[in-house]
C-alpha positions, 0 to 999 in steps of 0.5 A, spaced: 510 475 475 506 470 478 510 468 484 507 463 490 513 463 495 517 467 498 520 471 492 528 471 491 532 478 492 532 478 484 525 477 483 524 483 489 528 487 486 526 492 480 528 491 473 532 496 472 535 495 480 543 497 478 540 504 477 535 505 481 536 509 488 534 504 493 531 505 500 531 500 506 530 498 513 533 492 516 533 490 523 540 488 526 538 484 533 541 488 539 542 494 536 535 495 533 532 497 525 538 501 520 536 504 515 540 501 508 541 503 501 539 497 497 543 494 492 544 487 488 550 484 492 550 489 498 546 493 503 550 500 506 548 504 512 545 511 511 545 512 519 551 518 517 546 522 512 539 520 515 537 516 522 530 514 520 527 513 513 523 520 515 530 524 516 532 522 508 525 524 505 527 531 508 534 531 504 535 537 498 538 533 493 537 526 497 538 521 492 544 525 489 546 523 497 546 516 497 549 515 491 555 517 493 554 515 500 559 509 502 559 506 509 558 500 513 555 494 509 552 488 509 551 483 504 544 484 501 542 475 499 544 473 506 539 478 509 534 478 504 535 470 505 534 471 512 527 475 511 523 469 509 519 468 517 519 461 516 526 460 516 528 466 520 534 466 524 532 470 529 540 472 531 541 474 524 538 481 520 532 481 516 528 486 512 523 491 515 517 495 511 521 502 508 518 507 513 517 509 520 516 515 522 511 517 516 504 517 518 500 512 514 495 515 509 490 512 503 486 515 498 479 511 497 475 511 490 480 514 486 479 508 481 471 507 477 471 500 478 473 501 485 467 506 486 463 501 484 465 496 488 464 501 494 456 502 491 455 495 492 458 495 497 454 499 501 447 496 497 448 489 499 450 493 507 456 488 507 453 481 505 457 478 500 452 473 498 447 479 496 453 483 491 452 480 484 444 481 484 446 488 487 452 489 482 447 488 476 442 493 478 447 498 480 451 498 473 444 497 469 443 504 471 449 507 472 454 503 467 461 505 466 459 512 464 464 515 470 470 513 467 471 520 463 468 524 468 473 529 472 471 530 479 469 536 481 467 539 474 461 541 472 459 535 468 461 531 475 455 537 478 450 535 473 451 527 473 451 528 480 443 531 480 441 525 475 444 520 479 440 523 485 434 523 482 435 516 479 435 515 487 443 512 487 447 516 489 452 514 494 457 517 499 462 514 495 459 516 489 460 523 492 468 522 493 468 518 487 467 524 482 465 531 487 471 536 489 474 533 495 477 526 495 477 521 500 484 521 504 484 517 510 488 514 516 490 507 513 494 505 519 499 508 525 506 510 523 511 504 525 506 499 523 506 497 517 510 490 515 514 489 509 515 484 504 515 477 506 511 479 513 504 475 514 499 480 512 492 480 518 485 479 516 480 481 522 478 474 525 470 476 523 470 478 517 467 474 512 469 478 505 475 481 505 480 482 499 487 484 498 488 492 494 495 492 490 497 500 489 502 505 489 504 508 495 507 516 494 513 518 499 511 525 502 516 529 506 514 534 511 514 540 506 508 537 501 514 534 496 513 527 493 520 524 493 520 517 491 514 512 492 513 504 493 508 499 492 502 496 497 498 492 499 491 496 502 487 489 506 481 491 506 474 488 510 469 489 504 463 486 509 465 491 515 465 497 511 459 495 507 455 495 514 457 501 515 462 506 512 463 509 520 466 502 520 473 504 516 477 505 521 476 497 524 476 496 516 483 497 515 486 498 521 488 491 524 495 488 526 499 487 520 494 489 516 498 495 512 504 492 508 509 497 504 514 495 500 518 492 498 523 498 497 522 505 497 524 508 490 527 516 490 525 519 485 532 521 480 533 522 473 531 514 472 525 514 475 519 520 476 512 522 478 511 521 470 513 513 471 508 513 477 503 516 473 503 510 467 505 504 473 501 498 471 501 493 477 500 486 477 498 481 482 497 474 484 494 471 489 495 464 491 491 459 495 492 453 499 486 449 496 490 451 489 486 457 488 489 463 483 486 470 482 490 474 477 488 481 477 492 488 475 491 496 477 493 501 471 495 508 475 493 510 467 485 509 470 485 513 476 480 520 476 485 524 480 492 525 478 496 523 484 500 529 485 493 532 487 491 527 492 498 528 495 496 536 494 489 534 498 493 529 504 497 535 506 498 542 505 497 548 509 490 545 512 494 539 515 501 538 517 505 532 517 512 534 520 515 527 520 512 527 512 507 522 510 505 516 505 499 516 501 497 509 497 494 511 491 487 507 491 486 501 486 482 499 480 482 492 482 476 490 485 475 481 485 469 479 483 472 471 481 467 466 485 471 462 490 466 459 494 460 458 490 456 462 485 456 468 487 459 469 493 465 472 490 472 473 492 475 472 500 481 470 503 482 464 507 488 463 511 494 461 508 493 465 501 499 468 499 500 474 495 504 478 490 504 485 487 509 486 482 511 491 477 518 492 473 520 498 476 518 498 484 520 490 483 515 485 487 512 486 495 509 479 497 505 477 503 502 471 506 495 472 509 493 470 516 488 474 522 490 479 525 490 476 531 495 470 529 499 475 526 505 478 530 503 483 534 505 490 533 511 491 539 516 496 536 513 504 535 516 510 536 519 511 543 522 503 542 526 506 536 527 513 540 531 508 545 535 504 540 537 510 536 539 514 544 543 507 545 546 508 538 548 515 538 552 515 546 
């Protein structure tokens, strides 16, 4: 679905909306951020089963829960209409992102093309204009021979030793197909946007791109719950100088979006649905650019239920839960700019993640100091939610 404009609630919604089980935040002015059942015509109040998104993922049985939960309710296209920035009624509600309190987590080099994106990265040290020659010699030794190996095997060891000796072996390489997968702090709890919110590129970089994935909902007890779409923005030059430059590479002001919803698992919709998710997406330029690309979870080299078992376990606890974005296949190379210079964004792109079952998130791009800043954390919600309950 290629969407260039703030998408309409039927366009956001998943196909089979009637009988998804769907979670929400909205923020209601003066009184703060609700979280809402999502449905075609109405939005109901969850606060007298769960407070916060994090509350609900603990939940036996949750999305048995909110299926019969009935509670005040707020028209969903009036307040879906409100969530488009340019034309926001700040007196009105609008959408948030779907967490809040749930740490914000990734897994890197879960996908062969991004793998080797990452390589090339690291061989070009952060220079776009250098990738394409860097990327032939890469390919002409490794080629696409990764795709059927299964990290940490004893065929992984021993493409490891003639990797090495072959003189390419790379840290990625080393998450890409050894033992331990590469999880990693994409961004803080409560900051994350949601659909229709600009998304932030950091001013100083140069080669950058947007990351369609799926991200895993986790609660405390290691259980994946439910799962959403994201958009992991990426600064390929930052990271490529220096891999010690992750944490400035994705952890910007408003550069995590999730959403548009989170999706409970139930009978209509498992781990086995996340498991053959094929995204789509659609980045829209002002100068008339388009980029179409795709990310199939059918590719990825771990199993998603495993990078989950990696993310949290008895070496490391996340009492408020935890959500995981999956990685992504999608790794641009279309020129924009020039021949070979590859893909980067400019401001005023607009991009659109999409798949039938988690329906579509969509972003416009901007710097992150342009962006709004990040204003409403933990103790603000503690504040409102205290105000609410007295």
């Amino acid at each position: 679905m290629a969407i260039s404009s703030f998408p309409s609630l039927k366009e956001t919604l998943p196909i089979d909306a009637a009988e998804a089980v769907l979670i929400g935040r909205i923020w209601v002015p003066g009184e703060g951020p609700y979280l809402v059942k999502v449905g075609e015509q109405e939005l109901t109040d969850l606060s007298a089963i769960a407070i916060t998104s994090a509350d609900l993922m603990e939940l036996e049985n949750a999305a048995k829960l909110v299926k019969q939960h009935r509670a005040r309710t707020w028209s969903s296209s009036k307040i879906w209409e409100n969530s488009d920035p340019r034309i926001q009624d700040p007196h009105q509600a609008w959408f948030l992102a779907p967490t809040d309190l749930q740490a914000i987590k990734a897994a890197g080099v879960t996908f062969v093309a991004s793998m080797l994106e990452r390589v090339i990265e690291e061989q070009a040290r952060g220079d776009a204009a250098k990738a394409e020659s860097v990327r032939k010699a890469v390919i002409s030794v490794m080629g696409d021979n990764l795709r059927n190996v299964k990290p940490g095997s004893a065929q992984a060891m021993k493409l490891k030793e003639v990797l090495v000796a072959q003189g390419v072996w790379s840290q990625y390489l080393e998450v890409g197909i050894g033992p331990d997968a590469e999880i990693f702090t994409k961004s803080q709890a409560m900051s994350a946007v949601g659909s229709g919110f600009d998304v932030g590129l950091h001013p100083g970089s140069s080669w950058n791109n947007p990351e369609p994935e799926i991200v895993l909902v986790i609660n405390s007890k290691g259980k994946v719950v439910g799962a959403a779409m994201g958009n992991d923005v990426n600064l390929r030059d930052f990271e490529g100088r220096s891999a010690l430059l992750l944490g400035k590479a994705k952890d910007n002001n408003a550069s995590c979006a999730i959403g548009p919803f989170i999706r409970l698992f139930d009978e209509n919709y498992s781990i086995d649905n996340v498991r053959t998710t094929d995204l789509s997406m659609t980045v829209n330029g002002p100068e008339g650019f388009v980029m179409q690309g795709s990310s199939s979870l059918s590719q990825i080299s771990r199993d998603p239920l495993d990078l989950a078992e990696q993310a949290i376990g008895i070496y490391h606890q996340y009492p408020d839960g935890l959500v995981l974005f999956l990685g992504t296949m999608f790794a641009p190379t279309q020129d924009r700019h020039g021949p070979g210079q590859g893909f980067t964004h400019v401001v005023g792109d607009t991009v659109a993640i999409s798949t039938p079952q988690l329906g579509t998130l969509f972003n416009r791009v901007t710097t992150s100091d342009q962006a709004p800043p990040w204003i409403y954390g933990v103790r603000a919600l503690m504040q409102d939610l205290a105000k609410r309950q007295a």
